[in-house]
N, CA, C and O of each residue as an XYZ file, in Angstrom:
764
protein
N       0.836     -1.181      0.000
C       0.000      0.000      0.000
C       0.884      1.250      0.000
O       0.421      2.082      0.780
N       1.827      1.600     -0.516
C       2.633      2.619     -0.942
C       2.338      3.222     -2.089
O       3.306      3.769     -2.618
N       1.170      3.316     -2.735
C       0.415      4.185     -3.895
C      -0.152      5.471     -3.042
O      -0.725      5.216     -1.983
N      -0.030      6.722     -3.418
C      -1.131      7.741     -3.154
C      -2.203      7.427     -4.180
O      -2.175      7.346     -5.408
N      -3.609      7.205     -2.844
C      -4.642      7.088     -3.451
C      -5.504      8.608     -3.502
O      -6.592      8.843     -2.977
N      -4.516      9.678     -4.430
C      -5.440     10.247     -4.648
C      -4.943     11.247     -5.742
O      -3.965     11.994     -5.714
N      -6.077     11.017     -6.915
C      -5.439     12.046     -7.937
C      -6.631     12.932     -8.386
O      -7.668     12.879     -7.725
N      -6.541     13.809     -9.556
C      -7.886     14.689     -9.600
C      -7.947     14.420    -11.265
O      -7.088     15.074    -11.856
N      -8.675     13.703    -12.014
C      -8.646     14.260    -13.406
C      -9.181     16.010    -14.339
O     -10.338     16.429    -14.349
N      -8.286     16.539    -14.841
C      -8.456     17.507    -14.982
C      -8.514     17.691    -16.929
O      -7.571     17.187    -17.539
N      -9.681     18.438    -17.787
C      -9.619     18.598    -18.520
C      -9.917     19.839    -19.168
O     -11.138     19.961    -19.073
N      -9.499     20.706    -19.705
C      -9.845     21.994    -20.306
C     -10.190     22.851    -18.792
O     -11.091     23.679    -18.654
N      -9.475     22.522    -18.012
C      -9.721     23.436    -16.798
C     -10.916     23.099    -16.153
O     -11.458     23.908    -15.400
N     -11.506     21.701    -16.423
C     -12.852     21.207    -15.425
C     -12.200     20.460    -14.679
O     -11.051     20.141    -14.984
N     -12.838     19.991    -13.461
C     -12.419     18.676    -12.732
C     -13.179     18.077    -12.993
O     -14.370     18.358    -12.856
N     -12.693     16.978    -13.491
C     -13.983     15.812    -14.265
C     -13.841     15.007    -13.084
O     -14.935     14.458    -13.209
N     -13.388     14.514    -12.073
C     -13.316     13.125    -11.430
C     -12.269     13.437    -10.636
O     -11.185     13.822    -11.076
N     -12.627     13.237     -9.049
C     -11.683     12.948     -8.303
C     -11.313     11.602     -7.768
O     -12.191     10.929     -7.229
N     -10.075     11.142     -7.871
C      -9.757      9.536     -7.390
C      -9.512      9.943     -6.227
O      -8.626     10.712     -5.855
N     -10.618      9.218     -5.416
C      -9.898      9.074     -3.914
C     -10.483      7.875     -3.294
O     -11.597      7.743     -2.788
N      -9.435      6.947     -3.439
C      -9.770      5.810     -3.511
C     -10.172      4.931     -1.943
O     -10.647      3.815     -1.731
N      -9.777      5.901     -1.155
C      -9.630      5.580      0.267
C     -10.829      6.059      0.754
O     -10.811      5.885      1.972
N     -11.743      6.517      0.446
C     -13.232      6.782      0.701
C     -13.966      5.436      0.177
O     -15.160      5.310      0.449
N     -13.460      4.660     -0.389
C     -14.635      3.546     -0.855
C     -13.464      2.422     -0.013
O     -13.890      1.327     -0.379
N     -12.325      2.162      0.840
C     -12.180      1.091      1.635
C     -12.999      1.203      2.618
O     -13.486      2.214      3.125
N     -13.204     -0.543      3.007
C     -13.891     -0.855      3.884
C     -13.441      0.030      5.478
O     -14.294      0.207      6.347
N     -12.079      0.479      5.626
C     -12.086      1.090      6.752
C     -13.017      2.574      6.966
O     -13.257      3.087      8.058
N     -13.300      2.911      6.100
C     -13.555      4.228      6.152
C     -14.869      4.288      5.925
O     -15.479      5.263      6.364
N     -15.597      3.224      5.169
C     -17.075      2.701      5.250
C     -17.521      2.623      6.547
O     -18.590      3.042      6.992
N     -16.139      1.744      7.444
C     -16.868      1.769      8.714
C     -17.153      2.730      9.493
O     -18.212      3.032     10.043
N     -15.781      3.358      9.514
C     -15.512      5.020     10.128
C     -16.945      5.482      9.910
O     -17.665      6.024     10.748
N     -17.283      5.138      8.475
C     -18.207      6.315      8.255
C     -19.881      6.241      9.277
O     -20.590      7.123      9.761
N     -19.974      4.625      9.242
C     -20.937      4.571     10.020
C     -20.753      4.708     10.974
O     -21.667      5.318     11.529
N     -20.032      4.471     11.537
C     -19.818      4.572     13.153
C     -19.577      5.743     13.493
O     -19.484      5.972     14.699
N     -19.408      6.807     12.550
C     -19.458      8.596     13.457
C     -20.804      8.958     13.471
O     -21.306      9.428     14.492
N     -21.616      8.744     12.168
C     -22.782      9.422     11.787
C     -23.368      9.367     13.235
O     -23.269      8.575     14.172
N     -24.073     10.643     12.999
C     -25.191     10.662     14.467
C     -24.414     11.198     15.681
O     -24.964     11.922     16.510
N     -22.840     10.746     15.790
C     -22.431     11.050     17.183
C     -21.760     12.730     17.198
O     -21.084     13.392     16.411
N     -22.182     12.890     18.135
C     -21.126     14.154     18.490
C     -20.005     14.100     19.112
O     -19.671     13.458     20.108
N     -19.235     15.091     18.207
C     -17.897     14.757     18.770
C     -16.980     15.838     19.548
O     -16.875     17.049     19.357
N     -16.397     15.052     20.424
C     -16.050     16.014     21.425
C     -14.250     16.564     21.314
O     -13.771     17.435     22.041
N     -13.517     15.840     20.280
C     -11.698     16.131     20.142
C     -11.845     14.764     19.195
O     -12.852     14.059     19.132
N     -10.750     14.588     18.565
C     -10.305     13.707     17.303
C      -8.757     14.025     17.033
O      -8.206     15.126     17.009
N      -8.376     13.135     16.897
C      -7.109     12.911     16.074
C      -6.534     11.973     15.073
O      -6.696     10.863     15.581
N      -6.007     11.842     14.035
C      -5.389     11.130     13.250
C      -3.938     11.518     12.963
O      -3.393     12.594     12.720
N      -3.504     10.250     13.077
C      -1.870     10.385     12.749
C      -1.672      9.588     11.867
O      -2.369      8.605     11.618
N      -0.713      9.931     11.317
C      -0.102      9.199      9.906
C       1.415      8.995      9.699
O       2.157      9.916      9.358
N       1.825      7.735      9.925
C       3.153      7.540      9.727
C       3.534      6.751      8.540
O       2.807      5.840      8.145
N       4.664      7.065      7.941
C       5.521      6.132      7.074
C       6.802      6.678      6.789
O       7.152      7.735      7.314
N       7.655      5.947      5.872
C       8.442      6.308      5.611
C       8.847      7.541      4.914
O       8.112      8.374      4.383
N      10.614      7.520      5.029
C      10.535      9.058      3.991
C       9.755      9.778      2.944
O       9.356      8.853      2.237
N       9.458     10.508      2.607
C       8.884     10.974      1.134
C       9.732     12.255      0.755
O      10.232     13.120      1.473
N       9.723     12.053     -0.842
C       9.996     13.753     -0.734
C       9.589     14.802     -1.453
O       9.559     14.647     -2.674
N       9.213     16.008     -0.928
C       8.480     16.749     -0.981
C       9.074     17.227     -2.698
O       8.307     17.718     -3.527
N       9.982     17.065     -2.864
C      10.102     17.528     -4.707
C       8.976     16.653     -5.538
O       8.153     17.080     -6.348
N       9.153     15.536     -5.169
C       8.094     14.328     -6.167
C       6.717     14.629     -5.896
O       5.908     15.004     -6.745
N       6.399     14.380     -4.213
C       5.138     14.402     -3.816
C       4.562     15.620     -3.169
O       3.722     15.642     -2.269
N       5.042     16.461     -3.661
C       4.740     18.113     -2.831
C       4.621     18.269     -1.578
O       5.347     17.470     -0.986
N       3.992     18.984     -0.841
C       4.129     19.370      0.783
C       3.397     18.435      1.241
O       2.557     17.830      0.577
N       3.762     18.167      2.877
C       2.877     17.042      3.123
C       1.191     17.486      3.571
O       0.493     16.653      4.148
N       0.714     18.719      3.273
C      -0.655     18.395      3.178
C      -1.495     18.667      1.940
O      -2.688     18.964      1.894
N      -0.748     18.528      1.083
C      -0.662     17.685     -0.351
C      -1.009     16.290     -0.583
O      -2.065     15.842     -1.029
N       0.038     15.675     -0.213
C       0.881     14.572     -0.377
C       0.104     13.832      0.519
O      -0.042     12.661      0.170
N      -0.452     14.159      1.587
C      -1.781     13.450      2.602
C      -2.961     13.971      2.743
O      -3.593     13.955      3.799
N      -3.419     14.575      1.467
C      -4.421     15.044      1.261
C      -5.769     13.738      1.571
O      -6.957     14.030      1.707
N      -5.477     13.001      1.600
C      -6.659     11.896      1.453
C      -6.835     11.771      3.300
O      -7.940     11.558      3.799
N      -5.822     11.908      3.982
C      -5.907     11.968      5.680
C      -7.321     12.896      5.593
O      -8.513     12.597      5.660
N      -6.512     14.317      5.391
C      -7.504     15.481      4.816
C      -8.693     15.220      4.701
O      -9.412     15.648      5.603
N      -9.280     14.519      3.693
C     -10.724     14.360      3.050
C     -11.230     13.378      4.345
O     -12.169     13.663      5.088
N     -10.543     12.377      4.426
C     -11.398     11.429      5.597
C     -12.119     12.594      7.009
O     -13.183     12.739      7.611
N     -11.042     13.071      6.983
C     -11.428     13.851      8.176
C     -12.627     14.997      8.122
O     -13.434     15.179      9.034
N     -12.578     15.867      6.643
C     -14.003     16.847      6.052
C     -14.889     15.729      5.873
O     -15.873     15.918      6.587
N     -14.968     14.764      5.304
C     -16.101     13.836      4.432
C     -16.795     13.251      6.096
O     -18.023     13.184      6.164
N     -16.018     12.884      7.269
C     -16.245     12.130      8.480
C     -17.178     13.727      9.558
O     -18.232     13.457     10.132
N     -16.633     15.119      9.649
C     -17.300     15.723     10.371
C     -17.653     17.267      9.892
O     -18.198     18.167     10.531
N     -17.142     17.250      8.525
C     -17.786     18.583      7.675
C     -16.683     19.109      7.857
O     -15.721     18.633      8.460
N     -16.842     20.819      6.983
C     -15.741     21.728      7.296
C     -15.353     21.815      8.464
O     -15.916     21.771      9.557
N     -13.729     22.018      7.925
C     -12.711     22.029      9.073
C     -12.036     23.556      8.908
O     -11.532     23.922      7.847
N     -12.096     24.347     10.044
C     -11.232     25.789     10.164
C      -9.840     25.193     10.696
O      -9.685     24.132     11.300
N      -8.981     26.020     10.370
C      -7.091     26.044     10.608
C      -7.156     26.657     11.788
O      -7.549     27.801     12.016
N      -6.754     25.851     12.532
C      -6.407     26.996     13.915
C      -4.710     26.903     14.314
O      -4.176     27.680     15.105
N      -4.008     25.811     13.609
C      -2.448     26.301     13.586
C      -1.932     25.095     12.814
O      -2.502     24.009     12.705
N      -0.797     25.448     12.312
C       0.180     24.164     11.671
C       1.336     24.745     11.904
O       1.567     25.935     12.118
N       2.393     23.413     11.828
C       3.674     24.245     11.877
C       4.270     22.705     11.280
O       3.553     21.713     11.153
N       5.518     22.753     11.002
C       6.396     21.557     10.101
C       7.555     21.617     11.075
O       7.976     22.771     11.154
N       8.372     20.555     12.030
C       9.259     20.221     12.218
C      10.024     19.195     10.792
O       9.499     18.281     10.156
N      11.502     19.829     10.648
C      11.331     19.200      9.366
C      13.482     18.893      9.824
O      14.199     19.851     10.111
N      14.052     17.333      9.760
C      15.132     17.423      9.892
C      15.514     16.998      8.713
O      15.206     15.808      8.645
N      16.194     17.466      7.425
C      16.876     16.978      6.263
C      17.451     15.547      6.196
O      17.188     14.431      5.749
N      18.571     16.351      7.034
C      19.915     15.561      6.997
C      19.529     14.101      7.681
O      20.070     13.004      7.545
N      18.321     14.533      8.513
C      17.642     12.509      8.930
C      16.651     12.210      7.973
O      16.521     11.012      8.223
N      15.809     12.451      6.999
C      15.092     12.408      6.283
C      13.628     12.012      7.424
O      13.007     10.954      7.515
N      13.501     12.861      7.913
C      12.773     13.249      8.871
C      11.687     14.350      8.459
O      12.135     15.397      7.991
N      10.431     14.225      8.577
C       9.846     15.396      8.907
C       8.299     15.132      9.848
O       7.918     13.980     10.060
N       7.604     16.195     10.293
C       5.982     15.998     11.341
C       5.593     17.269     10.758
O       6.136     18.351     10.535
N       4.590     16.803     10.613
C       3.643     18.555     10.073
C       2.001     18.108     11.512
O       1.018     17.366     11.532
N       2.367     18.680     12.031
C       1.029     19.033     12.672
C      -0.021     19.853     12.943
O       0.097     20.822     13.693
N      -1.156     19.521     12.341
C      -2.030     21.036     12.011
C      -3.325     20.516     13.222
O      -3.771     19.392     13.449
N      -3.603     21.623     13.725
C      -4.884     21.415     14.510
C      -6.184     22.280     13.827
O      -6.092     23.442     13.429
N      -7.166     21.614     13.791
C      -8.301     22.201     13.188
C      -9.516     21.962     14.211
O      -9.674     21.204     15.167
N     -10.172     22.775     13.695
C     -11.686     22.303     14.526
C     -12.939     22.364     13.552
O     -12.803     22.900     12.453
N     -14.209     21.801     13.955
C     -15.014     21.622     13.623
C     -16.219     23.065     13.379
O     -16.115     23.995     14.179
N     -17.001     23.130     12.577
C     -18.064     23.941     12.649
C     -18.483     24.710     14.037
O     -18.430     25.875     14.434
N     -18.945     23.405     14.591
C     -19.100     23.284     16.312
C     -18.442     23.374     17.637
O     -18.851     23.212     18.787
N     -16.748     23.830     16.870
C     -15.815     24.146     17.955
C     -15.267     23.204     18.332
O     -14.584     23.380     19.340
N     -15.288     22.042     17.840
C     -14.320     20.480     18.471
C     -12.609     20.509     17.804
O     -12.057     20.697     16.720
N     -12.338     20.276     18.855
C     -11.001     20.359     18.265
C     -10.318     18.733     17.365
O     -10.748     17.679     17.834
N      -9.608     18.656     16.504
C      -9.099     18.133     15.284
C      -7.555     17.985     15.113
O      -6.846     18.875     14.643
N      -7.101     16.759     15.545
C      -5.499     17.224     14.828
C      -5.423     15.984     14.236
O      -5.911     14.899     14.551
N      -4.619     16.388     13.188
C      -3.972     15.939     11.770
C      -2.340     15.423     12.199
O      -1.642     16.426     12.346
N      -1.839     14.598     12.350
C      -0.341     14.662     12.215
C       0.197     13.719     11.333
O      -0.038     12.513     11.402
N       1.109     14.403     10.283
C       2.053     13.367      9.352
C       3.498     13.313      9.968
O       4.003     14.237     10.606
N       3.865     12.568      9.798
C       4.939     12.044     10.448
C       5.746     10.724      9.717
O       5.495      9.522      9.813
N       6.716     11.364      9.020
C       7.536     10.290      7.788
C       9.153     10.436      8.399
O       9.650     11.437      8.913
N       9.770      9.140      8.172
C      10.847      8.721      8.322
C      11.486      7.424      8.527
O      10.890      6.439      8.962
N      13.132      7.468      8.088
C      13.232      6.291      8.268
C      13.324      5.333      9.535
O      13.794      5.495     10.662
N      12.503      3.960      8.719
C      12.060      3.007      9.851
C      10.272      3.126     10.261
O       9.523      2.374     10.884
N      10.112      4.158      9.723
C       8.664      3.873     10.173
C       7.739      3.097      9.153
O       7.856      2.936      7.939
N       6.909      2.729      9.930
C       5.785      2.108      8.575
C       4.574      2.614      8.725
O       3.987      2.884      9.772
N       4.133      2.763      7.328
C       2.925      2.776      7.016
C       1.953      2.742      7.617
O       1.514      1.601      7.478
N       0.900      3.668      8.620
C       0.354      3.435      9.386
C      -0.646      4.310      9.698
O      -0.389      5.438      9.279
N      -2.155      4.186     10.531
C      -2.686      5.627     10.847
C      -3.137      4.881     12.272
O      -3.079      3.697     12.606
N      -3.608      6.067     12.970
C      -3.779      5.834     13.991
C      -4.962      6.718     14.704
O      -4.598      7.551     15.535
N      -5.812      6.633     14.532
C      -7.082      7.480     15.417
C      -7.942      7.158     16.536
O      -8.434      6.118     16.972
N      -7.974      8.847     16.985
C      -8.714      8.530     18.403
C      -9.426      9.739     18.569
O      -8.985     10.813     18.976
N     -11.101      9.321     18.048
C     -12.312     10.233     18.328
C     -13.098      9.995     19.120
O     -13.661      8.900     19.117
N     -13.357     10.886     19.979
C     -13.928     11.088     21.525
C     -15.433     11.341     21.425
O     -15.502     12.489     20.987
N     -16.451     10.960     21.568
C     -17.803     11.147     21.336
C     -18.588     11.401     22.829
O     -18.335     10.953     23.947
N     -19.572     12.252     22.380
C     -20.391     12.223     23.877
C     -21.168     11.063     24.439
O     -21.673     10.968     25.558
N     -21.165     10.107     23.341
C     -21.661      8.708     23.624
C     -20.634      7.620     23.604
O     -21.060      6.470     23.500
N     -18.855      7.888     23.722
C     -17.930      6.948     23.869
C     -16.703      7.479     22.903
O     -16.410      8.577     22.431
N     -16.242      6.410     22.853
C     -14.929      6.946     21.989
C     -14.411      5.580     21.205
O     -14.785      4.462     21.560
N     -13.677      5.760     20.304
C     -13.179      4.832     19.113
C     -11.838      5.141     18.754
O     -11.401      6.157     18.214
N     -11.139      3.921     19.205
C      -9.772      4.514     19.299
C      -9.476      3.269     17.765
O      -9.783      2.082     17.881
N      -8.938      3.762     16.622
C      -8.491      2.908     15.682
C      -9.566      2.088     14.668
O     -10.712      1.960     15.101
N      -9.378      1.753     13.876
C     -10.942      1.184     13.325
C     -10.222     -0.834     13.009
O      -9.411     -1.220     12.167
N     -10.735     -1.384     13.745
C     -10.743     -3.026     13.405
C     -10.547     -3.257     12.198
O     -10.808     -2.540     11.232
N      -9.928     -4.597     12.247
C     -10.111     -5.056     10.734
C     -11.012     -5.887     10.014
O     -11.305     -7.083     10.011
N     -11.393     -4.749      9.338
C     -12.849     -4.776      8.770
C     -12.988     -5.432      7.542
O     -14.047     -5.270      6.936
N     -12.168     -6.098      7.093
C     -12.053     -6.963      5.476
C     -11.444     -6.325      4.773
O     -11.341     -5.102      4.873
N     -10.747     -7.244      3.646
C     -10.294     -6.611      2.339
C     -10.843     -5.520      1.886
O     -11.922     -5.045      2.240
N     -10.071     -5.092      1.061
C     -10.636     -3.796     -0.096
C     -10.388     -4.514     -0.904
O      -9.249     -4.859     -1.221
N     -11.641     -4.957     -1.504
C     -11.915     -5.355     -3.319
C     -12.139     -4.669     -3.938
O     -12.676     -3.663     -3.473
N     -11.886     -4.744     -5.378
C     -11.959     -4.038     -6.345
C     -12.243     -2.638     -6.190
O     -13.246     -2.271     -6.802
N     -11.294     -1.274     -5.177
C     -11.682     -0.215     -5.124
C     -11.142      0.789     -5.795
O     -11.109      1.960     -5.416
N     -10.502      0.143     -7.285
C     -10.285      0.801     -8.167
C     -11.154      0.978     -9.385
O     -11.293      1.966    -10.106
N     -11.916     -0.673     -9.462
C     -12.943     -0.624    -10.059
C     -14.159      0.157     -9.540
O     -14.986      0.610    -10.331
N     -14.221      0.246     -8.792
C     -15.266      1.059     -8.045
C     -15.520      2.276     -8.076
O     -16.621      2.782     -7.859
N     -14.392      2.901     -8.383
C     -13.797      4.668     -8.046
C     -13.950      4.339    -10.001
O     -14.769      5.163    -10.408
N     -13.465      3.497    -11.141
C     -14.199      3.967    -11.996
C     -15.417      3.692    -12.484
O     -16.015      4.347    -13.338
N     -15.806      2.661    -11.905
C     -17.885      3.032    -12.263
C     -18.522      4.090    -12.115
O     -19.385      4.652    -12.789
N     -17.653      4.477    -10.480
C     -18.550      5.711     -9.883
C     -18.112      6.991    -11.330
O     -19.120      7.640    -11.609
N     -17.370      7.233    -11.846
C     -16.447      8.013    -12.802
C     -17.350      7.536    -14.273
O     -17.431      8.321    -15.218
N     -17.762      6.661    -14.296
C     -18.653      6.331    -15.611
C     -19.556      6.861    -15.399
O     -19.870      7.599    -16.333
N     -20.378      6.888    -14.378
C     -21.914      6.846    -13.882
C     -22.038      8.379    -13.955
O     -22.919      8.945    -14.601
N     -20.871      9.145    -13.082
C     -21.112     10.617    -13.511
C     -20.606     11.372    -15.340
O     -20.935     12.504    -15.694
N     -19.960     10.598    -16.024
C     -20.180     10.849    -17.201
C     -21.234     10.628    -17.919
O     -21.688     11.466    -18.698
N     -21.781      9.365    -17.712
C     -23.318      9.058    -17.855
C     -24.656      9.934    -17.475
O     -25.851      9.765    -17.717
N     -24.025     10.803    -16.872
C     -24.934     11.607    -15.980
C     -25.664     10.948    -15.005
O     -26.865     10.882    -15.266
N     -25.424     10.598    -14.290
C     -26.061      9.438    -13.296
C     -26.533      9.995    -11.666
O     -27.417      9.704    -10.861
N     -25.164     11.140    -11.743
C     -25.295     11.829    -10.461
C     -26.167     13.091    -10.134
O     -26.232     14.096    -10.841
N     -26.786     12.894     -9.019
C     -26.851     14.146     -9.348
C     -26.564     15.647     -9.194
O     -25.627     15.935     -8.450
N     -27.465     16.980     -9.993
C     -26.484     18.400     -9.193
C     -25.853     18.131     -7.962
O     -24.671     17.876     -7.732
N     -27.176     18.262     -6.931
C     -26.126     18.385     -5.733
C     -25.142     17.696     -5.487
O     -24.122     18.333     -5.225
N     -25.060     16.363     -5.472
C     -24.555     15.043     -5.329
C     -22.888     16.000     -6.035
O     -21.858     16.041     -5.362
N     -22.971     16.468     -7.040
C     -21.693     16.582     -7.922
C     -20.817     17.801     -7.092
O     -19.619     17.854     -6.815
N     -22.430     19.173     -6.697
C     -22.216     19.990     -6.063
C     -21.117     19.880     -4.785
O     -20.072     20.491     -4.559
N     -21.943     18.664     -3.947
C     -21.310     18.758     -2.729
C     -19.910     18.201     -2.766
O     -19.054     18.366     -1.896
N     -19.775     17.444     -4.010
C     -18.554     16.643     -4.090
C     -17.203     17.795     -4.472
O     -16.024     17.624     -4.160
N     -17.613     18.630     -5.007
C     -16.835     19.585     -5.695
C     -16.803     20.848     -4.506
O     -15.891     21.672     -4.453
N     -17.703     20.831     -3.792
C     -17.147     21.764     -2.665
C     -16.308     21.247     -1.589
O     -15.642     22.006     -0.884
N     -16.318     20.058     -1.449
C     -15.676     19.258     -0.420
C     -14.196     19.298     -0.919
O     -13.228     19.482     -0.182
N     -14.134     19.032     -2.738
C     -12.083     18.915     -2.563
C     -12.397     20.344     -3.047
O     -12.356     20.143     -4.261
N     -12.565     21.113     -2.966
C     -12.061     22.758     -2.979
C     -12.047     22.798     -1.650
O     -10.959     23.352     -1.493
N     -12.419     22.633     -0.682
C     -12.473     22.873      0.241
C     -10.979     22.309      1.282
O     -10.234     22.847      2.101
N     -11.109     21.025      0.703
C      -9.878     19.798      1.314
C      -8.580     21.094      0.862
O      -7.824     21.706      1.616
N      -8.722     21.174     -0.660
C      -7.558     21.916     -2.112
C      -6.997     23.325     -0.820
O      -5.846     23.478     -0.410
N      -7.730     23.827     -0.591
C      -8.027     25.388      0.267
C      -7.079     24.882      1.407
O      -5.919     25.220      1.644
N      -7.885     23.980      2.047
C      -7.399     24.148      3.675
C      -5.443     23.342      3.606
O      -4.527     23.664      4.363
N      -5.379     22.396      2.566
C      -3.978     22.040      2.315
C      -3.278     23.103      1.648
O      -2.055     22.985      1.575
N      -3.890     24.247      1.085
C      -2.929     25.713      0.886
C      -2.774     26.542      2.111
O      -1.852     27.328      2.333
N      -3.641     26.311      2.767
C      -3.507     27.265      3.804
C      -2.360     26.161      4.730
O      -1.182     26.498      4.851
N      -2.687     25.334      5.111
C      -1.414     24.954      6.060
C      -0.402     24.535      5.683
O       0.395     24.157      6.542
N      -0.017     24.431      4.195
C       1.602     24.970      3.922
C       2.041     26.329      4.035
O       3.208     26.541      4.362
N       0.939     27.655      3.714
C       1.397     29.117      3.816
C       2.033     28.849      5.713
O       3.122     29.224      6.149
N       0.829     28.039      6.567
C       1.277     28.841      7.775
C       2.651     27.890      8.449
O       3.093     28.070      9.584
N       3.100     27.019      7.611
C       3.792     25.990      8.030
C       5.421     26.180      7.534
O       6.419     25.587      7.944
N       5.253     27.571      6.167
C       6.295     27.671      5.555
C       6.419     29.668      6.322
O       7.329     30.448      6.039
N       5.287     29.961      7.215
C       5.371     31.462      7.584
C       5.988     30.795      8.720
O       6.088     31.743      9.499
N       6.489     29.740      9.351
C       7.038     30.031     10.349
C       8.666     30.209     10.586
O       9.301     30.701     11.518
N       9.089     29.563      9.268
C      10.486     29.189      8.770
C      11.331     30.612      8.765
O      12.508     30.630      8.406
């Protein structure tokens, strides 16, 4: 699992299709049911792996843009309330930690965290007024969720979807697009 699952097809300056392929695994199916309804009181996700580098795969809230989306698609817009990048070269080291909050004032942190020796990994822990969920079980394979991400991609060429449906989809990665510009500006204003 060392693919970024997430790209945008772009044509004549439309976004025809966003791949984000990590919205249709079974982990995030579950995630998904298991937040709906609850209120949430603090959240976090962390994200570890190995080196990357930011020439190939751009900044890391770029480059973990799909952390990003789980987290808007799981509790709606997210406001910036700080980021900053510890970043060591010469270890091929870096942590970007951004804290965000919710509509509703809940607080949100994001942390990437790449280097060598680490693996591949996430790690969450959302606090609810009805309990808390630390990590999501293993919930089965991901089948065919490439095939999947292009049916869904046929179906809206087909016209299948609808306005809003396309609407909300297209405000959500402008939205994801936005908030990963803003926490490289405040991550590279601190340097």
């Amino acid at each position: 699992m060392n693919t970024c699952f997430y790209s945008i097809f772009v044509m004549a300056g439309k976004i025809l299709h966003e791949e984000h392929v990590e919205l249709l695994m079974e982990e995030f199916v579950f995630l998904k049911k298991e937040v709906v309804g609850k209120d949430l009181l603090k959240g976090s996700l962390l994200f570890t792996a190995g080196p990357l580098e930011e020439e190939r795969f751009g900044f890391p809230s770029f480059s973990g843009i799909s952390r990003l989306t789980w987290l808007v698609s799981l509790f709606g817009e997210l406001s910036l309330v700080s980021a900053t990048l510890e970043e060591r070269k010469e270890d091929q080291y870096m942590k970007m930690t951004v804290c965000l909050e919710t509509e509703n004032k809940c607080p949100l942190s994001w942390i990437e965290e790449k280097g060598p020796g680490m693996k591949r990994n996430r790690y969450l822990s959302f606090h609810f007024k009805s309990g808390s969920l630390e990590n999501v079980p293993n919930v089965g394979v991901n089948k065919n969720i490439f095939l999947k991400d292009q049916n869904i991609f046929v179906q809206k060429l087909l016209g299948q979807f609808s306005e809003e449906e396309l609407a909300a989809e297209k405000k959500r990665i402008l939205h994801c697009l936005g908030l990963a510009e803003e926490i490289q500006k405040r991550c590279r204003l601190q340097k």
